[in-house]
N, C-alpha and C positions, 0 to 999 in steps of 0.2 A: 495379243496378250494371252498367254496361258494362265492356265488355273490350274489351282493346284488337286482339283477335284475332277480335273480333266479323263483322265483314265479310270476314276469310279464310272465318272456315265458312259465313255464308251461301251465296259463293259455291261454297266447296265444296257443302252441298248443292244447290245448284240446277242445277251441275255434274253429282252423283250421280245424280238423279232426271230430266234430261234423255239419260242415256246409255243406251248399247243392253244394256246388263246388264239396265236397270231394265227402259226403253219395249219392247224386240223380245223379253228370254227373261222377262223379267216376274218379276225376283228381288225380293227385298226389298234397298232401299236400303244396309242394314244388313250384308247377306248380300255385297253386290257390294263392300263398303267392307273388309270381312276376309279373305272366301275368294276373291277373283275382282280383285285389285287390277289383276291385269296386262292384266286384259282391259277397263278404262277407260281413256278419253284420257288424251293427253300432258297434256290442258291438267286435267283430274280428276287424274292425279296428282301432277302440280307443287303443287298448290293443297292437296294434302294433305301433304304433305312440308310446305309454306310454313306449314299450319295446325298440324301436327305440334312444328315447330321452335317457332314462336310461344308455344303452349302451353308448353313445355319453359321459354322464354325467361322467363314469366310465374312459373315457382318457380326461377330461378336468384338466389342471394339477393346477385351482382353485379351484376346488370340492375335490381334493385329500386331501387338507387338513380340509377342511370344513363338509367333508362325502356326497356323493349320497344322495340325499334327493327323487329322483322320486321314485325308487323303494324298499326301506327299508320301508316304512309303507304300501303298497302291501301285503295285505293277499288273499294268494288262496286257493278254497275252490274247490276241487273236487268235478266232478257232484253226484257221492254217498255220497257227505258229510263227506266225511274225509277229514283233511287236510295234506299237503302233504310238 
């Protein structure tokens, strides 16, 4: 089953795990994502907000028939440039 919020969190995590939480203090992805939000990019925590809302949007039972609108026109773009 795809979701439509599928490519928000990719890139959130590829976001997560390219940041200096993860690469320089060497936390767990997971760790940087609850305890240390503030200390990630602008552009990590847009993308979690973006993937937050989506989610949410996905059990709103007036979106159900209207379609998720956050995350269906979300394209991600892997950092080599392919997409995914």
């Amino acid at each position: 089953m795809s979701s439509s919020c599928q490519n928000l969190l990719a890139a959130l995590k590829d976001c997560i795990l390219r940041s200096d939480c993860v690469v320089k203090d060497g936390r767990l992805p997971s760790d940087c994502l609850k305890n240390h939000t503030n200390e990630l990019p602008e552009e990590c925590q847009s993308l979690r907000k973006a993937a937050f809302e989506c989610k949410r949007g996905m059990l709103d039972m007036r979106k159900r028939f209207r379609g998720n609108t956050v995350g269906t026109n979300y394209e991600y773009k892997a950092v080599d440039g392919s997409k995914s």
